[in-house]
N, C-alpha and C positions, 0 to 999 in steps of 0.2 A: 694297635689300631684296629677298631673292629670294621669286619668283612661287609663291606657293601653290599646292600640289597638288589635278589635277583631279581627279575623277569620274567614269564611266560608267555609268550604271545600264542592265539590259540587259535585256527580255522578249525571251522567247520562244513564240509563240502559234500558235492553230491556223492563222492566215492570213498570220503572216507574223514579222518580225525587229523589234521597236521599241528603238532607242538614245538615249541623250541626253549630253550629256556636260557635266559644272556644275562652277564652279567658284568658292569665296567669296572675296566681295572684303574683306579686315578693313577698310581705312580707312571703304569706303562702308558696314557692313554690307548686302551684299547678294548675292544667288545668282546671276549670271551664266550664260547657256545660251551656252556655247561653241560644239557641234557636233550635230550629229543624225543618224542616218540611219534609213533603214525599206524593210527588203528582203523585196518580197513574196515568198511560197511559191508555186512555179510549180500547185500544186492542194494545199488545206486539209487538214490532215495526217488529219484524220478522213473525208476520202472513201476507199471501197472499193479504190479503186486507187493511194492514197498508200503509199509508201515512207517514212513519219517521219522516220527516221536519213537518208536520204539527202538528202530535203528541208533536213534541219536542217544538216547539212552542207554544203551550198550556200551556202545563206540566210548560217550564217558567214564561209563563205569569203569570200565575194562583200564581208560588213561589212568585216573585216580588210583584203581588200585596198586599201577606200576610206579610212577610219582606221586609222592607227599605231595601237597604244594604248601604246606606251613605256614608261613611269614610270609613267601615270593608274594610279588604283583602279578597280578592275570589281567590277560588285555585280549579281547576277541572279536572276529572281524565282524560286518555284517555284508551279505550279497550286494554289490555293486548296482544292480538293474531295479533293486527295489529300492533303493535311496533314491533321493534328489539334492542334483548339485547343479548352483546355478551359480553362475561370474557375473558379478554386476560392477558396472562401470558407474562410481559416486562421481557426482558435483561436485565443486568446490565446498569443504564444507568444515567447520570447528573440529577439531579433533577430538573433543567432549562430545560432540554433538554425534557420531559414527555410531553409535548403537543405536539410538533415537532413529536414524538416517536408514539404517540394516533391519531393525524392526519392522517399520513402514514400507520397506522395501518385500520382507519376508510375507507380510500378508499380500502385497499382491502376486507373488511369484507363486507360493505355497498354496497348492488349490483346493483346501482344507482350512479349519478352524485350526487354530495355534494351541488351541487346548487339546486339539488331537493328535499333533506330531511331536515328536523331540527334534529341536533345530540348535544348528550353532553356526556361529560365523567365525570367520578369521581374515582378517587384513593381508592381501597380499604383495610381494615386493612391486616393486615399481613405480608405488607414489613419494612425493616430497612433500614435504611439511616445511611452512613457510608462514611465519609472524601468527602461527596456531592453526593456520587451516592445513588440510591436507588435500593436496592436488593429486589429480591424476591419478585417484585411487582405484583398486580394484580390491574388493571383498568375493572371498567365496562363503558360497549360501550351500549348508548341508542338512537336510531332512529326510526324519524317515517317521510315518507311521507309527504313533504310540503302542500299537497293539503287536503291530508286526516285532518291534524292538523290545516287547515285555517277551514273546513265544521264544525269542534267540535266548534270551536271561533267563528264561524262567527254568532248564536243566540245571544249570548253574546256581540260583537259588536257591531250589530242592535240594540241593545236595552240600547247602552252605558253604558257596566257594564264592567269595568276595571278588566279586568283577571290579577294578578299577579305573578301565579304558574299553569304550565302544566304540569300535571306528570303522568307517565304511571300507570295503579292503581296495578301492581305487585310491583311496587317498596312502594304506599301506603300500604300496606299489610304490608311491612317490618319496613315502621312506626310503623304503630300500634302496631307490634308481640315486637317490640326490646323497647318500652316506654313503656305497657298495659301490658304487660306478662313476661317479661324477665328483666323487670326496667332498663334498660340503660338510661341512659341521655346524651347529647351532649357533648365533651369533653370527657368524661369520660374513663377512664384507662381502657382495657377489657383486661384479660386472654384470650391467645387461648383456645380453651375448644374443643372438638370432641364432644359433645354431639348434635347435632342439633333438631332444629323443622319444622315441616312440616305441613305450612299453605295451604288448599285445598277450595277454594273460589268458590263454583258451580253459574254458570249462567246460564243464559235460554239457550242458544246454547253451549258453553263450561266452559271448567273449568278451573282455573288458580289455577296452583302448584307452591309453592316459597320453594326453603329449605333456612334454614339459621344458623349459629349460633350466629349472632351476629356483625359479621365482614365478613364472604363467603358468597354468594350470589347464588344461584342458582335458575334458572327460567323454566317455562317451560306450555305451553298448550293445555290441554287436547280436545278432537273433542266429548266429552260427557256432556250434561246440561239438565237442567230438563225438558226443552222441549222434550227429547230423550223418558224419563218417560213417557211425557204425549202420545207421539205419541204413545208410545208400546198399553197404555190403549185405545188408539185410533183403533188403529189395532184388538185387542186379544177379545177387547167388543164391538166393532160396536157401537163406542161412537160419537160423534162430539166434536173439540176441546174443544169448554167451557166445555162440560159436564166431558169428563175426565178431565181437570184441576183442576174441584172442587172433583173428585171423588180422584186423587190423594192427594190433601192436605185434605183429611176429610177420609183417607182411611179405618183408625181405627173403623168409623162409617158408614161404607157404610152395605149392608145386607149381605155381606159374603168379609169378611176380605180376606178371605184366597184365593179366586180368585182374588182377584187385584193385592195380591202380587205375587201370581203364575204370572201373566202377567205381571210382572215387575221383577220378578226374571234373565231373560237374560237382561237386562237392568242393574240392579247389579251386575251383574256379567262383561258384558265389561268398567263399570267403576272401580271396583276392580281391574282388569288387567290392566288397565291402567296406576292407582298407582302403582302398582305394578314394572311394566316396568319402569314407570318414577323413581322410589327408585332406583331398579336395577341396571338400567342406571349413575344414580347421584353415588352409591357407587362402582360401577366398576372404576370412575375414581376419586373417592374419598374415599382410602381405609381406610382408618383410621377412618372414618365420623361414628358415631354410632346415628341411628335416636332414638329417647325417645319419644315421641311424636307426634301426629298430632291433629290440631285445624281445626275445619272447621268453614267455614261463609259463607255469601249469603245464600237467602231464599231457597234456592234450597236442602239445608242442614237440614231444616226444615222437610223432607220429613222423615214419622212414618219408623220407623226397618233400616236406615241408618246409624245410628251411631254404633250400635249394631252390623250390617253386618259387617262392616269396621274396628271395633275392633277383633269381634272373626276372620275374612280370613288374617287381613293385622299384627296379634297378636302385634299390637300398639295401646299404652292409647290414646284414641280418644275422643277427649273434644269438644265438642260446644260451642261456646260462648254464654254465658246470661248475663254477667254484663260485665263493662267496670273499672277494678280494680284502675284503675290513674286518673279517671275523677270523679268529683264532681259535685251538682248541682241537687240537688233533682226537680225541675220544670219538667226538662227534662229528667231525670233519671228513674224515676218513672210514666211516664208521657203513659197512656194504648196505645197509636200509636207507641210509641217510643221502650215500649218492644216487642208490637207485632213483628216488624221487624228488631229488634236489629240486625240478622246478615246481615243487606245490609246496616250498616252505620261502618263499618271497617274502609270502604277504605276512607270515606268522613273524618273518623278519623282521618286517618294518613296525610290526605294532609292538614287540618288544623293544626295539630302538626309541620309539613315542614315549615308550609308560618308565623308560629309566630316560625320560627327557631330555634326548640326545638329539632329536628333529626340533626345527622349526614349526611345525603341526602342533598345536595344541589344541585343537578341537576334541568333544569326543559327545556321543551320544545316547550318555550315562542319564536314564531318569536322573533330573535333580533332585527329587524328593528322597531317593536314594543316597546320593552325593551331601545331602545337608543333613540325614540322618545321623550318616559316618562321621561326617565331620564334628554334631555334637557329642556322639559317643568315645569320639578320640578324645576330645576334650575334656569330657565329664570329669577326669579326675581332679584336672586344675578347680572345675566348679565346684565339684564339692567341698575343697579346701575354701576356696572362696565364700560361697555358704557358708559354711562353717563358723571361719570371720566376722560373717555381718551377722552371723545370731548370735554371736558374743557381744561384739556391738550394743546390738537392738536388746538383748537382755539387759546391758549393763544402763541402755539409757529408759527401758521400760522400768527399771525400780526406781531410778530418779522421779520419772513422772506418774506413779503409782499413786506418789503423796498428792500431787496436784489434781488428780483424777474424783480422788476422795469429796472431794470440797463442789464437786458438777451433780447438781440436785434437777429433780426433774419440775420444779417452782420454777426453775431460772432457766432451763432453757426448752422446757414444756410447748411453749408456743409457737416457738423457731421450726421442731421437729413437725406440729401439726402442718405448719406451712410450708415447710420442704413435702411433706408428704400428697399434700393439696397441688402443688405445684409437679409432681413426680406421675401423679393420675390422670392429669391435663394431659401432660407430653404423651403418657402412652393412650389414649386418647387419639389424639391428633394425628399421633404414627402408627396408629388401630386403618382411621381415615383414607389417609393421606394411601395406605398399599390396597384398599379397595379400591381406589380410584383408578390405581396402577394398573389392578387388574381390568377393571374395565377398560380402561386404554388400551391395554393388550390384547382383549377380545376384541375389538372395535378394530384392530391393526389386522388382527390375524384374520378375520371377513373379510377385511375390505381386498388383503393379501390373493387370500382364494379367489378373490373375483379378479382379480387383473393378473394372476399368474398366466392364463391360458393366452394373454393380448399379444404374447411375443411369437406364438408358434400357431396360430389359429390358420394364419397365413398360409401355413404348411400344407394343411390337409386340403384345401384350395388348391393347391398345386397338383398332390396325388390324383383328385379327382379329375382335373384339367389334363394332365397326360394320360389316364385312363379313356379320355374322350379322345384327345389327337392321336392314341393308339389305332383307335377302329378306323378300318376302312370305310372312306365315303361313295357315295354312289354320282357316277360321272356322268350316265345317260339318262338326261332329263326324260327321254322319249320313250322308258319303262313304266309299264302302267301295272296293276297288280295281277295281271295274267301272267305276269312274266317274273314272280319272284324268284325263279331259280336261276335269273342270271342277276338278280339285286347283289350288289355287293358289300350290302348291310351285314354288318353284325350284332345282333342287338343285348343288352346288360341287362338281364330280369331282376341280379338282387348283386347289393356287396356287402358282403360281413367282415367286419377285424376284432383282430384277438390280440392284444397285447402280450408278448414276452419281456423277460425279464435278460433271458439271453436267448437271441435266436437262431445260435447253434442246439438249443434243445427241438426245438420243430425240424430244424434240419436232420436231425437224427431223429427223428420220432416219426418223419413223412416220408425217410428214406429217400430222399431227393437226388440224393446222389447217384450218379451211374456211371458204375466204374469200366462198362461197356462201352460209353459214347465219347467222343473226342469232344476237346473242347471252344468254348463261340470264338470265335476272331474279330476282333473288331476294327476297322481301317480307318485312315484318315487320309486327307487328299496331301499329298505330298507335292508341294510347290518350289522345292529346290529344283533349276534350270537344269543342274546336272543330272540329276536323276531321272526329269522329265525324256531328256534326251536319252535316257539309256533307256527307261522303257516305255515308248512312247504311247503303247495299246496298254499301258497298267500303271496309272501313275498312280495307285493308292499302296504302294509301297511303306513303310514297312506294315505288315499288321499284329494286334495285339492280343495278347491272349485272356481271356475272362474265363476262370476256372469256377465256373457256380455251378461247373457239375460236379464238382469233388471236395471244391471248399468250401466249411459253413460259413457263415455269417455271424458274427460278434456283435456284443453287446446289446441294448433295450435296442426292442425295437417292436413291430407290428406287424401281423400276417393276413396278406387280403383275400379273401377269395371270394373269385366274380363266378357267377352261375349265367349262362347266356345262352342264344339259340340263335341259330343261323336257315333258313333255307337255300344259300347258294348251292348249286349241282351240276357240275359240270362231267358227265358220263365219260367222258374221254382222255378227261385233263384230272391225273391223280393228285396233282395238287387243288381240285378248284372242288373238292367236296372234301364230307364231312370233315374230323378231327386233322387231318391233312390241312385244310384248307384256315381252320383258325390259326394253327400254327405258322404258316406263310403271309398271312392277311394281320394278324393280332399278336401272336406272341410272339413273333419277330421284333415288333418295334417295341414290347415291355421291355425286350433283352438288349436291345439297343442302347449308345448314347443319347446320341438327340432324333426327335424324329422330324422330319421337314414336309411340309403341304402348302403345297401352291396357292396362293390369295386370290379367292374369288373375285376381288376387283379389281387384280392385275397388279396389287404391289409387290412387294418383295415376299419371297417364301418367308412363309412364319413355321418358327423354328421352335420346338418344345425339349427343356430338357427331363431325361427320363434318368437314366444312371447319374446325373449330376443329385438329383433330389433325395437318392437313397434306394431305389428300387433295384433291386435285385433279386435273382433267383427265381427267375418268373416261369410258370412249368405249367403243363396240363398231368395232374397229380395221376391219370389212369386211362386207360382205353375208354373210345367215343365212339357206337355206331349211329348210325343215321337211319332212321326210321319214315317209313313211308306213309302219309297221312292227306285223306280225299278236303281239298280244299273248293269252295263255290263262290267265286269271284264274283265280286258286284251284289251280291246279298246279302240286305240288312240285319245285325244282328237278331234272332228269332221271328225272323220273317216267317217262316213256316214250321209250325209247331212237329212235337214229335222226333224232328230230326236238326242238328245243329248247325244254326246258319254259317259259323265259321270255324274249322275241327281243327285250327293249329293252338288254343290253348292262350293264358295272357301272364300276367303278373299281377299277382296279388299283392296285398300290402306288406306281408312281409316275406315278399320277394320269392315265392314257392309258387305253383302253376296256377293258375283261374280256371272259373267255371266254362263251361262249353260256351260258344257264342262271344265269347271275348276278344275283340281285333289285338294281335300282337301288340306292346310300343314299339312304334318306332316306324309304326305301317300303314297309320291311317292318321289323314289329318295331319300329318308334318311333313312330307315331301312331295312334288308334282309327280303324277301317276299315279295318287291313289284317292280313294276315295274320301273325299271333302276337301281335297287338294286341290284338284284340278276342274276347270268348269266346265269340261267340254265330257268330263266323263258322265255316263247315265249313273242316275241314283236308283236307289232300290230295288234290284236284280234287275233291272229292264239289261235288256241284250245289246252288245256294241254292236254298231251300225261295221257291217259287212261280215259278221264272227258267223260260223255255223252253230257254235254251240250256242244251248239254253242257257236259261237261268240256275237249272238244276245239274246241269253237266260239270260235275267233277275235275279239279285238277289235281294229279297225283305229285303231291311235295316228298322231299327227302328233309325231313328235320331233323337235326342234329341237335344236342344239346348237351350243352361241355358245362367245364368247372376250370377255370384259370385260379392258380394261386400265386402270390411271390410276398417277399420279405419287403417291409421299408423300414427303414431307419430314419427316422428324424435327423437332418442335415443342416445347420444353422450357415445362413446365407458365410459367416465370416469365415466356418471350415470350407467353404465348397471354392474351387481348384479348380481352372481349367486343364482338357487333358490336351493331347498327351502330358506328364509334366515334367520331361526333358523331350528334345529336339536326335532322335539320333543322327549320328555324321553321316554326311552322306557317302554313300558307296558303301557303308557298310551294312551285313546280313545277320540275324540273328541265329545261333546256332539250332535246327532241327525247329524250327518254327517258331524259337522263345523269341517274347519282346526283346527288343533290342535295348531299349532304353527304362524300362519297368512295366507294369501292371498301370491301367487307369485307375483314378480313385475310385476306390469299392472292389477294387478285384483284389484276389487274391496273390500274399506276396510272396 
């Protein structure tokens, strides 16, 4: 009997190359481990000075030279956090009908063109099929990026090794957990069961969480991996990366234990919470679901007091993997390379298990143009026989009708052929037509398009402007007249420009915005639990929250404002009531704010503007502002007296840059009572107020200030915006050394 075909299932990770090679035995059933290898990355493809491509090319070359892989199938994973997988719950619906159903489903879920990802689906347990429909179905929905899924293929291509299975490595996980640990086989009769398990697979940058019980499917990916580890021990000991990476895996042995875990203890603790959340989350909409278990794998797992942590916080049996219970094959079993890193050959597990289709999984995210290529090519040789055939055939019936052929004159069917041909000039004619027409259509769509794109978000910048206005301080004392600008508490906006980014973490790095000197904003909320009231009766804005926009960029499109403005308030006594000081307390306070609130001139309720809900952040004065002293002559008409300028504080030009001499500020004349054209009891055109000693010509010396505010916005579409906080923390509890308790508001940093 000939030898059944092997297997290779292949990761490729940030630290290195994991292989395995299986092979099933029918008499024994059972899975056999052939061969293995595991080629490190000369440096982790995620450090700054990694080459990826080149590294990955190595790391293969170097596999292939040591395995053949001849005839075996190759099956290779792709990263978990760049796929998409989605559970969709079908209607009652034909069971002919479910692709039709999954499709129309896949465009909307898919937030892409279908022509630009590779998707598959697969039916999962738990529905019945009843007189042809299928009830109570559940489909999983799996997508990745066409481009992203050609760069993982394309080592593999170059080097002409036949990929037969692409599959996402959350889904190998569910391999491995449902044949290794839970004994299911293909086919096989499963009870629904509620008990589920919870495999946690740590990588260098994240972590992939699966629940499952067998038949449900749940996914999900964590922003925590041991590189997170290594940075903290980078930070907290003034390490460089290699050195902490060996300090972390030899932690046990390093000269004081107890400080390395002390500086990895917040580290443990936002990957706790995380599980935690991800649990939370899976059994809020899975109530019945009772977790028994968690497994962990990847080397990251590996790390001394982790298992331990994650049993006593998350009070679940938490197992590591050390042996592979379904596989046989002591060479490689036992083999000192192979234990070392037992837990980063899971995943290459389960997709050798798939590709000698020994799972339930049958998805994969093999271009089909690929898959139909092979498929004729395997074929070809039956065709060509086949061929072959019908040109014996069609030979033996082309001499029959050779004679018949003979006897077709162009007298006899002359007229027929003009008339097909008359008739052949029209059609392309009409469908000449008929795609001019098209395209005019399609110009006519694609105008009318450009004009109504902006109708959705036009709204927006309406918004910006508007909390740029309820940012400025109002002026309260009607009974200020323009002798008195340096206690006005005007601030006035002479010009605003934006710049569109494409990411605006490039302006953040390019304006230096960050200040790794300065602590970070707090933001509070009124806290109206009784209990809490009662315990701090003088502070009830307990807890508060942290907004790190002094050290975190800002992500994705978005747009950079910056306002140019001028103030004369001056207050000689009070460091906050002048210059650059005083915008800061007065304006840039409330950019950096949530909402900003002011009192309703006619007594109704405060009107409340929101500011960090619309996208604004990062609001800063970009540089040092002095205040400049400048002779100003109250009550006198613009160039009233030649020679010298009747008002010396400067104006706004049209685009937004200073004015000529004689220009009344905006904001100063003509809009508010107490100045001049405002008020009617004031003397017009230098004449002297009734009881002043000074002239018309008597000087008042201003302190003008004049600043630059800039900050980020983001475009916010009403249906993402969140009220904050967006959990509730318990009460009586405190956030450690100042952190939120409960997360970051939207827009801050997480």
């Amino acid at each position: 009997m000939a030898e059944t075909q092997a297997a290779w299932g292949i990761e490729i990770g940030q630290a290195g190359l994991k292989a395995i090679k299986l092979r099933y035995a029918e008499a024994a059933q059972q899975v056999v481990a052939v061969a293995f290898d595991y080629v490190p990355h000369a440096k982790l493809l995620n450090q700054p000075d990694a080459v990826p491509d080149e590294l990955i090319r190595q790391a293969l070359d170097t596999f292939l030279s040591r395995n053949p892989i001849g005839s075996d199938l190759v099956a290779i994973s792709l990263p978990g956090q760049n796929a998409l997988a989605k559970f969709i719950q079908l209607p009652p619906v034909e069971q002919s009908k479910v692709a039709e159903i999954v499709k129309y489903e896949a465009r909307q879920q898919i937030p892409f063109p279908l022509e630009e990802v590779i998707w598959d689906f697969q039916a999962l347990g738990g529905g019945i099929e009843e007189s042809g429909y299928l009830l109570d179905g559940e489909v999983g929905l799996f997508a990745m990026k066409r481009e992203q899924v050609q760069h993982h293929l394309q080592p593999f291509i170059n080097r002409k090794v036949e990929v037969e299975l692409i599959q996402i490595a959350p889904l190998s996980l569910y391999n491995f957990l449902c044949y290794d640990r839970l004994g299911y086989r293909k086919n096989q009769p499963r009870e629904a069961s509620e008990d589920y398990s919870v495999v946690v697979d740590m990588g260098s940058d994240a972590t992939t969480l699966m629940v499952t019980n067998g038949k449900k499917i749940w996914i999900r990916n964590m922003p925590v991996g041991g590189n997170h580890f290594t940075r903290a021990l980078t930070k907290e000991m003034k390490l460089t990366f290699a050195k902490a990476e060996h300090l972390k895996c030899n932690a046990t042995k390093s000269p004081d234990p107890r400080a390395v875990f002390q500086a990895l203890r917040p580290v443990f603790n936002d990957y706790v919470a995380e599980i935690q959340r991800s649990i939370g989350f899976f059994s809020s909409v899975n109530r019945n679901a009772k977790i028994s278990r968690l497994v962990g794998v990847g080397n990251g797992f590996r790390l001394a007091g982790l298992q331990k942590f994650l049993q006593q916080n998350l009070q679940y049996d938490v197992e590591r993997v050390d042996t592979f219970q379904a596989l046989v094959g002591d060479n490689v079993l036992n083999a000192p390379l192979f234990q070392d890193n037992l837990l980063t050959f899971c995943v290459p597990y389960g997709l050798a298990l798939q590709c000698l289709k020994l799972t339930d999984i049958h998805t994969t995210l093999l271009p089909p143009e690929i898959a139909i290529a092979r498929k004729i090519r395997r074929k070809k040789p039956w065709a060509v026989a086949t061929a072959a055939t019908l040109l014996l055939g069609l030979a033996t019936s082309a001499a029959g009708f050779g004679n018949v052929l003979q006897s077709v004159s162009t007298s006899r069917f002359g007229e027929a052929e003009a008339d097909a041909e008359k008739i052949a000039g029209e059609a392309k004619k009409l469908a000449a037509d008929y795609a001019g027409q098209e395209g005019k259509n399609k110009t006519l769509k694609d105008s009318g398009q450009v004009l109504v794109n902006a109708l959705d978000r036009r709204e927006y910048w309406l918004e910006v402007y508007k909390a740029i206005d309820e940012c400025l301080p109002r002026d309260t004392d009607n009974r200020l007249d323009e002798s008195e600008l340096a206690k006005l508490d005007r601030i006035s906006i002479r010009s605003i420009t934006t710049k569109g980014y494409s990411n605006l973490g490039d302006w953040f790095n390019e304006a230096e915005i960050a200040r790794a000197d300065g602590p970070a904003k707090l933001y509070s909320r009124e806290d109206k639990d009784p209990e809490q009231v009662a315990k701090f009766p003088d502070k009830i804005t307990k807890p508060e929250y942290e907004i790190n926009d002094r050290s975190v960029a800002p992500t994705g499109a978005g747009f950079v404002f910056t306002l140019n403005g001028v103030h004369y308030h001056h207050e000689e006594k009070n460091p906050k009531g002048k210059g650059a000081t005083y915008v800061d307390e007065k304006f840039l306070k409330n950019l950096q704010s949530w909402t900003v609130k002011r009192e309703d001139a006619s007594g109704g309720p405060p009107i409340e503007t929101p500011v960090r809900l619309i996208g604004i952040t990062h609001a800063t004065l970009p540089e040092a502002t002095a205040s400049t002293p400048i002779p100003f002559y109250p009550g006198r008409k613009p160039g009233s007296i030649s020679g010298r300028p009747a008002f010396g504080l400067g104006g706004m030009s049209a685009s937004g840059s200073g004015g000529s001499a004689g220009y009344t500020p905006p904001g100063f004349a003509g809009a508010s009572p107490g100045f001049p054209g405002a008020n009617p009891g004031f003397p017009p055109g230098g004449a002297q107020r009734p009881g002043s000693e000074e002239g018309p010509d008597k000087p008042i010396i201003l302190q003008r200030t004049v600043f630059t505010v800039v900050f980020a916005w983001k475009p916010t579409p009403l249906a993402e915006r969140k009220p904050w906080p967006v959990e509730q923390p318990p009460a009586g509890t405190a956030s450690p050394e100042g952190a939120p308790a409960s997360g970051n508001p939207p827009g801050a940093a997480n």
